[in-house]
C-alpha positions as YAML, in Angstrom:
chain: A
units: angstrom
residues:
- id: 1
  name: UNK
  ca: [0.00, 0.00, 0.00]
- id: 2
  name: UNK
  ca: [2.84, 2.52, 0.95]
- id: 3
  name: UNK
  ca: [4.27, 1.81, -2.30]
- id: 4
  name: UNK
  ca: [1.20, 2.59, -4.46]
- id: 5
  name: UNK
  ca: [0.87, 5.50, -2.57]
- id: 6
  name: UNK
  ca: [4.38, 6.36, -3.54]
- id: 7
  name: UNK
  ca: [4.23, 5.81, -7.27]
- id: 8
  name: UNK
  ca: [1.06, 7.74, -6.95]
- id: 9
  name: UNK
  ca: [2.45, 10.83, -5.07]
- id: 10
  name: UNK
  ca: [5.66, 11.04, -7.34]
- id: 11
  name: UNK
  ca: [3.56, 10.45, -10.63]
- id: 12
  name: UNK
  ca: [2.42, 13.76, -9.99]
- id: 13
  name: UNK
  ca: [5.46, 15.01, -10.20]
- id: 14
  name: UNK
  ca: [6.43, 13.98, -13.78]
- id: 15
  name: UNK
  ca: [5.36, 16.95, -15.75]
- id: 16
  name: UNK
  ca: [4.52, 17.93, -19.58]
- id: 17
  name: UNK
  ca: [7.93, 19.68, -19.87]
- id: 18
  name: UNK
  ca: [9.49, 16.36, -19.15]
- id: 19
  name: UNK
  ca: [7.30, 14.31, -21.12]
- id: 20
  name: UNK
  ca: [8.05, 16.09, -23.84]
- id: 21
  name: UNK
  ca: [11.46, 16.44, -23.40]
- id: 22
  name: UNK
  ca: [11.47, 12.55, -23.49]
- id: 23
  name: UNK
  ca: [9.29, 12.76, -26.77]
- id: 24
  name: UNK
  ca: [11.81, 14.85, -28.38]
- id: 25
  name: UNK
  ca: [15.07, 12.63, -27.38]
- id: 26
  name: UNK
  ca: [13.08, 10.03, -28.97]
- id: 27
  name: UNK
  ca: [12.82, 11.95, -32.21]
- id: 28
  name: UNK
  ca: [16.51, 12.61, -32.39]
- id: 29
  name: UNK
  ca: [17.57, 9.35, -31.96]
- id: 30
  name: UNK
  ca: [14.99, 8.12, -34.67]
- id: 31
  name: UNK
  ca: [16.23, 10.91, -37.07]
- id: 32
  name: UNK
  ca: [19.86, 9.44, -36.13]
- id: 33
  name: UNK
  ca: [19.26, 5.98, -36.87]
- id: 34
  name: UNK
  ca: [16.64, 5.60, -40.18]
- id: 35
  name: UNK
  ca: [19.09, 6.60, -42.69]
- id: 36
  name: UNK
  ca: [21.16, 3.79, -41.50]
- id: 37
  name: UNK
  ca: [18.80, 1.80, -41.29]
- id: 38
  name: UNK
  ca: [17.78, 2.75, -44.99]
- id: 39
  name: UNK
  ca: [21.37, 2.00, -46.00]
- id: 40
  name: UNK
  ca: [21.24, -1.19, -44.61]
- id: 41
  name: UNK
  ca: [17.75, -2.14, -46.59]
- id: 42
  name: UNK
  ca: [18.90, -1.18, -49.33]
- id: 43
  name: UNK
  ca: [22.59, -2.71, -49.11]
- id: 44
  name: UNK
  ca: [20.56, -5.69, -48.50]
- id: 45
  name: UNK
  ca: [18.64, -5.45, -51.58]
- id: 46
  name: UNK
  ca: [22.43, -5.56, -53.43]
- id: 47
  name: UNK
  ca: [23.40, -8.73, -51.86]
- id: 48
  name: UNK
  ca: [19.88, -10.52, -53.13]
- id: 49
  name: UNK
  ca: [20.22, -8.98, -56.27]
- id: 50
  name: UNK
  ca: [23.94, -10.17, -56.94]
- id: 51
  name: UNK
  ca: [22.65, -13.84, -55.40]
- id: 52
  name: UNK
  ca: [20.25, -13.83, -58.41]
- id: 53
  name: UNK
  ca: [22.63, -12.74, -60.60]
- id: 54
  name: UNK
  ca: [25.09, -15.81, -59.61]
- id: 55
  name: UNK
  ca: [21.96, -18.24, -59.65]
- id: 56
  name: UNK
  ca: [21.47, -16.95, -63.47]
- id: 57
  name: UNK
  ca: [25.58, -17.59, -64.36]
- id: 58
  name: UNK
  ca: [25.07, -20.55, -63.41]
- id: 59
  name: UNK
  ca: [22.09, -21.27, -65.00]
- id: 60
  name: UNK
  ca: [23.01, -19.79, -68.27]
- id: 61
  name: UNK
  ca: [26.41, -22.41, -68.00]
- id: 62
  name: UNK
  ca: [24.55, -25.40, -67.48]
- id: 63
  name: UNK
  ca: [21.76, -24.38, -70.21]
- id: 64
  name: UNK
  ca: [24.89, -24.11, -72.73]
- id: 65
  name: UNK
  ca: [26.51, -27.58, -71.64]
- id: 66
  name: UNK
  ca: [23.15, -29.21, -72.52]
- id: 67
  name: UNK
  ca: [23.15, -26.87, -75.58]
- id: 68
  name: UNK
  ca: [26.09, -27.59, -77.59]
- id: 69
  name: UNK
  ca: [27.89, -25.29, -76.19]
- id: 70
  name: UNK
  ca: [25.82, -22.08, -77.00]
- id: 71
  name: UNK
  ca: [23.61, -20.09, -74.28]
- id: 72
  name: UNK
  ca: [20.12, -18.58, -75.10]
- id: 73
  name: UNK
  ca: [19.42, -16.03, -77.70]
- id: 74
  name: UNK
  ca: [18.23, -13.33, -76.01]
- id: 75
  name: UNK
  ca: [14.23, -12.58, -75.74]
- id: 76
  name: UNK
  ca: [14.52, -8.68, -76.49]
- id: 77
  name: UNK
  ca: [11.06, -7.07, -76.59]
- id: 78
  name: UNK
  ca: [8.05, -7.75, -78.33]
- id: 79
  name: UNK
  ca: [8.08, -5.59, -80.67]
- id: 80
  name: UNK
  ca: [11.50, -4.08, -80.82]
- id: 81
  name: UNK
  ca: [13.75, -7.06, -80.54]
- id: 82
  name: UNK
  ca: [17.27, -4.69, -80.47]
- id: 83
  name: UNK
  ca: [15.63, -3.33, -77.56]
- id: 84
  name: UNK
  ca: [14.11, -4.31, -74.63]
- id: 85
  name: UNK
  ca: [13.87, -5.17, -71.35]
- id: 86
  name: UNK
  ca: [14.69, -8.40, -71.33]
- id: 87
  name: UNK
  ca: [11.73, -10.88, -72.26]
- id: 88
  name: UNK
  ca: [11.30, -13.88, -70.32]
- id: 89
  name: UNK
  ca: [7.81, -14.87, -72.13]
- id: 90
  name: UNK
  ca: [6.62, -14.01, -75.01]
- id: 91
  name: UNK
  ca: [2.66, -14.66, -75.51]
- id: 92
  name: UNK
  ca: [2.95, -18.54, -74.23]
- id: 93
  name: UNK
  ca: [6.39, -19.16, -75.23]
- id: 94
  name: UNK
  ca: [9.70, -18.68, -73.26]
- id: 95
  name: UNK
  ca: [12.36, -16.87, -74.48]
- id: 96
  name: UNK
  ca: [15.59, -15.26, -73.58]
- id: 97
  name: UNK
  ca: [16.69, -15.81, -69.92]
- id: 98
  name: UNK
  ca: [13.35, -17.49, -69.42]
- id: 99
  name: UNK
  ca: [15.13, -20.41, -71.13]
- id: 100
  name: UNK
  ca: [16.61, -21.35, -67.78]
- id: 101
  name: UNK
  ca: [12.64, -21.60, -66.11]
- id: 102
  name: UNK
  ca: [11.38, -23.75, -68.86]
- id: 103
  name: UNK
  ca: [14.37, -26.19, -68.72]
- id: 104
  name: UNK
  ca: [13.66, -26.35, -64.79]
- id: 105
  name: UNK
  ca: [17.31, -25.17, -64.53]
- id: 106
  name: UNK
  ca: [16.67, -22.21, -62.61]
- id: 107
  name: UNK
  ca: [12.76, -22.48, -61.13]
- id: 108
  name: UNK
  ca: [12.82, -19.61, -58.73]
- id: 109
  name: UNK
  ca: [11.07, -16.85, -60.69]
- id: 110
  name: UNK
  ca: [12.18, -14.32, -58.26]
- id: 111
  name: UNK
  ca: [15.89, -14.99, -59.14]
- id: 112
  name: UNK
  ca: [14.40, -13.10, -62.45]
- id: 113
  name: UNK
  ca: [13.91, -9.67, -60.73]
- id: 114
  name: UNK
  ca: [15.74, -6.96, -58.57]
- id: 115
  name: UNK
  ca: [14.50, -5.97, -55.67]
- id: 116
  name: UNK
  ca: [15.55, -3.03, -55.88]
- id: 117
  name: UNK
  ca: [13.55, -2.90, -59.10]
- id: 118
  name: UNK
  ca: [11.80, 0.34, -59.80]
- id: 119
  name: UNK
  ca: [9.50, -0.24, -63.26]
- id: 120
  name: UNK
  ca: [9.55, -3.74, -63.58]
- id: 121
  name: UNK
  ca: [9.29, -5.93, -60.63]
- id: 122
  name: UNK
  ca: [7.92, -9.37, -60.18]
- id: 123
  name: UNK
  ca: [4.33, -8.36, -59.13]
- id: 124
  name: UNK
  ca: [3.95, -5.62, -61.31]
- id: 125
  name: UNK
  ca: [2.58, -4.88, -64.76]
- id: 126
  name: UNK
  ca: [4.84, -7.01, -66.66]
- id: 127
  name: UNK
  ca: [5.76, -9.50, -64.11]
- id: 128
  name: UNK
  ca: [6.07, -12.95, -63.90]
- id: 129
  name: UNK
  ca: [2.17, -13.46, -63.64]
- id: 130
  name: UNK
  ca: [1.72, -11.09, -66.78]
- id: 131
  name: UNK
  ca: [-1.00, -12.98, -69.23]
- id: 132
  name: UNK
  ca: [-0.58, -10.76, -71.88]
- id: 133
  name: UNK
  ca: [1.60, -9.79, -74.43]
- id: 134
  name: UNK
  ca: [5.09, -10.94, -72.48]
- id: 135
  name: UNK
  ca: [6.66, -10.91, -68.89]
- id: 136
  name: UNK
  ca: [10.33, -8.78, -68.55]
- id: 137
  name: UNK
  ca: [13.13, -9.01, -66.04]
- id: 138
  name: UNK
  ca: [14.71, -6.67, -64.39]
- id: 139
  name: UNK
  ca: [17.91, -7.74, -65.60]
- id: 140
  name: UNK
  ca: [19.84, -7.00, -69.19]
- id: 141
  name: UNK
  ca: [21.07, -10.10, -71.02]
- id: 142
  name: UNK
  ca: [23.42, -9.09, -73.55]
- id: 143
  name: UNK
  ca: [22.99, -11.48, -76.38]
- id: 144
  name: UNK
  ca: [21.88, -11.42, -80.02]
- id: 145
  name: UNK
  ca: [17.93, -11.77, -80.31]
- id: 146
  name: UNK
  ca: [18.42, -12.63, -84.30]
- id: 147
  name: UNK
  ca: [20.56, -15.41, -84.03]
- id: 148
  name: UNK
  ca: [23.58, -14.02, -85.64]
- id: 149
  name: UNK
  ca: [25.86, -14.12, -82.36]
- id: 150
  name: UNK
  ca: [25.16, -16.22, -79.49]
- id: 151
  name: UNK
  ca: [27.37, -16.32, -76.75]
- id: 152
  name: UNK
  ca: [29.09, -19.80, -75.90]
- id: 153
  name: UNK
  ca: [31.19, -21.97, -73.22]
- id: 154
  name: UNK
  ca: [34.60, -20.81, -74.92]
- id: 155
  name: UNK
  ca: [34.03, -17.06, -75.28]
- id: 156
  name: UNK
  ca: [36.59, -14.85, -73.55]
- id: 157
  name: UNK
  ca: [35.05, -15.44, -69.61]
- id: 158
  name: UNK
  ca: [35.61, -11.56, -69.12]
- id: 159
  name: UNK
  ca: [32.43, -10.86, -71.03]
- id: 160
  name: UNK
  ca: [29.90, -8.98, -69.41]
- id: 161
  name: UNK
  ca: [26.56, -11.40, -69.80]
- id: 162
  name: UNK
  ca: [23.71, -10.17, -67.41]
- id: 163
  name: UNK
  ca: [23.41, -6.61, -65.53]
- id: 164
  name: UNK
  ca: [20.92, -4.33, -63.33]
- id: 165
  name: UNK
  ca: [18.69, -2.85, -65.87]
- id: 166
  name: UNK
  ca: [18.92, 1.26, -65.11]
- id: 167
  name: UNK
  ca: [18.73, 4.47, -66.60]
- id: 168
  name: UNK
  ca: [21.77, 7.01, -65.83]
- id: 169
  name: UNK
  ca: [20.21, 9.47, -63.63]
- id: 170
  name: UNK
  ca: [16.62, 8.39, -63.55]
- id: 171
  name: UNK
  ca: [15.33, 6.70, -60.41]
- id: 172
  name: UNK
  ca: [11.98, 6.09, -61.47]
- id: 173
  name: UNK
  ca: [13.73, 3.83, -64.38]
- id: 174
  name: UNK
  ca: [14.89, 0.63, -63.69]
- id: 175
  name: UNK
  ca: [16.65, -0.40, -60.31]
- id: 176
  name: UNK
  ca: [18.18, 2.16, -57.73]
- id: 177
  name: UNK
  ca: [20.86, 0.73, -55.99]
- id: 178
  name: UNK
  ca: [22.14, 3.22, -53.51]
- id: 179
  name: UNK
  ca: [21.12, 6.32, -55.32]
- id: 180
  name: UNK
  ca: [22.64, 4.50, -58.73]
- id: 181
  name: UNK
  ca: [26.06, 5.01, -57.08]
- id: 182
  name: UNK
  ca: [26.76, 1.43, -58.96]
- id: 183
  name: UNK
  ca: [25.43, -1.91, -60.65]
- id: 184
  name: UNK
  ca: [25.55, -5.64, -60.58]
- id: 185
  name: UNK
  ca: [27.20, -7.49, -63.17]
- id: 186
  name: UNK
  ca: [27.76, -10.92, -63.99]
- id: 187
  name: UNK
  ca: [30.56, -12.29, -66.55]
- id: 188
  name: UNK
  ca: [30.41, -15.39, -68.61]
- id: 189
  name: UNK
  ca: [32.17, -17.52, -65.99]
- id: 190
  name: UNK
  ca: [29.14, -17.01, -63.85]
- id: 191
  name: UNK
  ca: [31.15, -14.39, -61.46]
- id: 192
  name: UNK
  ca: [29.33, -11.58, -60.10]
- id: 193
  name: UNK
  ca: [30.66, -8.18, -58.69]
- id: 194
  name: UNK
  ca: [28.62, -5.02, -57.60]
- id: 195
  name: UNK
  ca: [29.98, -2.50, -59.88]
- id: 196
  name: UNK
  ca: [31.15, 0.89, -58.92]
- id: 197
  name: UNK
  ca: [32.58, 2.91, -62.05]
- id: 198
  name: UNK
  ca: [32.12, 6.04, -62.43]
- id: 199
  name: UNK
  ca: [28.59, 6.70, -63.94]
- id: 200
  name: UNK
  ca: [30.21, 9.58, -66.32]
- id: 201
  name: UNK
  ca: [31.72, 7.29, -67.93]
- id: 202
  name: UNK
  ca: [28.21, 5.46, -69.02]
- id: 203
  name: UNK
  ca: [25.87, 8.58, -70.45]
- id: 204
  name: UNK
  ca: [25.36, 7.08, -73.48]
- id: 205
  name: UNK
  ca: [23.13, 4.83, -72.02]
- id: 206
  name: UNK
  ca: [19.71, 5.94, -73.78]
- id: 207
  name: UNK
  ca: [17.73, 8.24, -71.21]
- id: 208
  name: UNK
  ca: [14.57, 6.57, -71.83]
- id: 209
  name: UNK
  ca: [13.04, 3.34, -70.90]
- id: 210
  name: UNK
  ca: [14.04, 1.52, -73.77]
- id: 211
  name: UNK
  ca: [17.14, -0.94, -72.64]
- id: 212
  name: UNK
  ca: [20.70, -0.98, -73.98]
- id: 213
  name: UNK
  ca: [21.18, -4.58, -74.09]
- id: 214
  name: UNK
  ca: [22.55, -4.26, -77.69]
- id: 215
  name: UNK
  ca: [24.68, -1.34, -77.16]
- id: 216
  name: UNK
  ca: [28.33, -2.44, -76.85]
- id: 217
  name: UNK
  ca: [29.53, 1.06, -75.26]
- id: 218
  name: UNK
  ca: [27.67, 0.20, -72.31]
- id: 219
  name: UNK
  ca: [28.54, -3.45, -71.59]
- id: 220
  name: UNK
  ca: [32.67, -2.42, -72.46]
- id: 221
  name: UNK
  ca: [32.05, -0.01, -69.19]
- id: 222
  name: UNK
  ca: [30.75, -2.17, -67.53]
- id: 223
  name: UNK
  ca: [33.53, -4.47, -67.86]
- id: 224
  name: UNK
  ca: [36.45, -1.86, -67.16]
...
């Protein structure tokens, strides 16, 4: 009994200055620790996307040993096929990277898609349960979508093969890794690396939301 009266007496004595002197430490410390905490989301988004990446080198490798030797031709776009994003279906028939799901060599669909993905994700207009027209990845396969070069098991194994699809300076376009500070790329021998260069140096990627899977300037950068 004393010590409810206690508590009670020396409740009274806590007043709205305090409380909101607590209130505001609070808010400091919040303010303090959500951009790292952002950071850290979004660093983590980096390390899932260069997981998929891997998954799809390795994919792509044991699609070409079963292949003679040669990997997909890439699926390109619909109706622009030196453009894209990348295609994964087109209509009821899988193309491009989506080689790997139909094969059963890669049966994750999310492996397909960034999560740092801005425009095309895997639950959104064109995703992976599109029923129209075709379903895109996030990610740029550089390959031929004519047949006239395909990529195979005894190319030079620096080759850039499969990157983040972006736009230089565009957030809304593509995927945002860190304020496009850098990209993932994957090589033909299936490594992966989160790419830093200097984003300069890759302007003459096309500022709109067509892709630049055919443009060899781009995939050169991205293997400097």
């Amino acid at each position: 009994m004393k010590n409810k009266e206690y508590i009670q007496a020396n409740w009274s004595k806590f007043t709205l200055i305090e409380l909101l002197v607590v209130i505001s430490i609070i808010g400091i410390l919040a303010s303090l620790l959500l951009p790292s905490l952002g950071k850290a989301r979004e660093k983590g988004k980096v390390a899932v996307c260069l997981s998929n990446h891997k998954q799809i080198g390795f994919g792509l490798a044991m699609f070409a040993e079963e292949n003679d030797g040669d990997y997909p031709i890439g699926g390109g776009h619909s109706s622009r096929m030196n453009a894209g994003p990348e295609a994964l279906k087109l209509g009821n028939t899988f193309v491009g990277l989506g080689k790997l799901y139909e094969t059963n060599i890669l049966s994750t669909p999310e492996a397909f898609f960034c999560p740092a993905g801005d425009l095309f994700t895997y639950d959104g207009t064109y995703g992976w349960n599109h029923t129209g027209g075709w379903v895109a990845s996030s990610y740029v396969y550089r390959n031929s979508y004519d047949g006239n070069r395909v990529f195979t098991l005894t190319d030079d194994n620096s080759l850039a093969v499969v990157a983040d699809w972006f736009m230089y300076n565009q957030e809304d376009r593509g995927v945002n890794h860190i304020e496009l500070q850098g990209t993932n790329v994957m090589m033909l021998d299936s490594s992966a690396r989160f790419h830093r260069a200097s984003f300069p140096n890759l302007m003459m990627i096309p500022a709109t939301h067509l892709d630049w899977a055919g443009n060899e300037q781009v995939w050169t950068a991205l293997e400097q």
